[in-house]
C-alpha positions in Angstrom: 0.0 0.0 0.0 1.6 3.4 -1.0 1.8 6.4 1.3 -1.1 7.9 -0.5 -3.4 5.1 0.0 -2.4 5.1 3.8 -3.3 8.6 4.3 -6.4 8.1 2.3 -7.5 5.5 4.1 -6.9 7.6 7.8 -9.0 10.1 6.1 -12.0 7.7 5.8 -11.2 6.3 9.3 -11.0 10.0 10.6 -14.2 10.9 8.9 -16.4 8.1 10.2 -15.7 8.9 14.1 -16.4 12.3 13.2 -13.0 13.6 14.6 -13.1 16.2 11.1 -9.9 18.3 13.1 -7.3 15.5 12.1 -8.8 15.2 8.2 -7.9 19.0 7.0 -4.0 18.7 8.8 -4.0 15.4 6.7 -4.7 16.8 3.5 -2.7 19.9 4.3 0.0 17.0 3.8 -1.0 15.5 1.1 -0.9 18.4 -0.6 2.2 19.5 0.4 3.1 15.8 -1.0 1.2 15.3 -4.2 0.9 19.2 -5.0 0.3 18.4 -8.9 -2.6 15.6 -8.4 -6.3 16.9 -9.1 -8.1 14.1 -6.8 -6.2 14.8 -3.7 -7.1 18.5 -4.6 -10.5 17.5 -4.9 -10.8 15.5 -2.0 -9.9 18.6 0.0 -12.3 20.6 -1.2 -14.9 18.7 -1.0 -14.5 17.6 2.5 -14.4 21.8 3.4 -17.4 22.0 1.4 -19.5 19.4 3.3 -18.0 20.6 6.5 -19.8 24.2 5.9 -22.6 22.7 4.7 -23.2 20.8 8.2 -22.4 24.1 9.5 -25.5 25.4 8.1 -27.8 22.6 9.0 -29.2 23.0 12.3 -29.0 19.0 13.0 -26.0 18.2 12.2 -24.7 22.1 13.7 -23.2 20.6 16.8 -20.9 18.3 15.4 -18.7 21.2 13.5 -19.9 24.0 15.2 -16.3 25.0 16.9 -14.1 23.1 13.8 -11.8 26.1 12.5 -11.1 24.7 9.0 -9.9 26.8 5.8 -12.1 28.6 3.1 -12.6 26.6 0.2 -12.7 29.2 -2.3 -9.1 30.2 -1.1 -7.9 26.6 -1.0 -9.4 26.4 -4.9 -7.0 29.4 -5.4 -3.8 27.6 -4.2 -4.7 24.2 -5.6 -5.2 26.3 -9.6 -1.7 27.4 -8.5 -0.3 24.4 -7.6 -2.4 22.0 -10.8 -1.6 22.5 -14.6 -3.6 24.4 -17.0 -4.8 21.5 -18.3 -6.4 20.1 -14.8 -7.7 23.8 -14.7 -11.0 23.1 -16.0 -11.9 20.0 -14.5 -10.7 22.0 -11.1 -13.0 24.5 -11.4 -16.2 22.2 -13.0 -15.3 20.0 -9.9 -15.7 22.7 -7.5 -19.0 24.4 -9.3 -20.8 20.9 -8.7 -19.8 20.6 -5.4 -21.4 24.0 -5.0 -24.2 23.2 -6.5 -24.7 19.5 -4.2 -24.4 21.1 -1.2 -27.0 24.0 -1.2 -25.1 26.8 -2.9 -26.3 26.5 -7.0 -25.8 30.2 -7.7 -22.5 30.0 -6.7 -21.9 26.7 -8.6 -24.0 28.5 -11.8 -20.9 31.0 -11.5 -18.3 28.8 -11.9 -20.1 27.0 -15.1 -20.8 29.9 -16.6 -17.7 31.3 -16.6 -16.0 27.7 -17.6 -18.5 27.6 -20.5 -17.9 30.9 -21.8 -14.3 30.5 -21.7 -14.4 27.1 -23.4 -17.7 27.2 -25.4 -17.0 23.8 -27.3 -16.2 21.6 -24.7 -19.2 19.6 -24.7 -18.5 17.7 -21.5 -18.4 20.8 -19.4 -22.0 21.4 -20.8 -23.7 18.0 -20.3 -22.4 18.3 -16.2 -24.0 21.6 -16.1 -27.1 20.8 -17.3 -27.2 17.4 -15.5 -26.4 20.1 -12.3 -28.9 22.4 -12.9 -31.6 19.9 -13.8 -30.5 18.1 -10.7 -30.3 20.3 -8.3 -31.5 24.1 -9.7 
């Protein structure tokens, strides 16, 4: 088992007993480690994503209600520094339908609009927009 999968793996373990503080120091490292690779990236992003999301529901409040964790707007700035141009897109398409599964499709709307009118004939960054906004808008 590599080191990636090891971390990955404490990630999951972290995440299911709920102790969220240990999960963003972990992928602080990992992308430290793998700087260049898009999942890792995406991983992050998506766990501060749902962590803010539980923030906002009332039931689920008490379990991240004192969890200081980073922005995730911010960490999408240092991972389009850290990714290639050519993971830029898929970055960016990741993070708009993450916006738009967890209760924020305007700012998710923003992200696709400005990926599709930036890259008008890439088709497959049009089918996941309208599979989001039929979904979820």
């Amino acid at each position: 088992m590599t080191g990636k999968k090891v971390y990955l793996n404490l990630i999951d373990i972290y995440k299911g007993s709920m102790k969220f503080e240990f999960v963003e120091v972990i992928y602080k490292q990992l992308t430290k480690k793998y700087s260049n690779n898009l999942d890792i990236w995406s991983g992050y992003i998506e766990f501060l994503i749902e962590i803010n999301a539980k923030k906002e529901d009332p039931a689920q409040k008490f379990v991240v209600e004192n969890l200081k964790i980073s922005d995730a707007k911010q960490v999408l700035q240092k991972a389009l520094q850290a990714l290639t141009k050519d993971q830029h897109v898929n970055m960016i398409s990741k993070f708009g339908m993450l916006e738009f599964k967890h209760g924020n499709p305007e700012n998710g709307r923003t992200m696709f609009e400005g990926i599709v009118s930036n890259y008008p004939k890439r088709m497959d960054i049009w089918s996941i927009y309208m599979d989001m906004e039929m979904k979820y808008g």
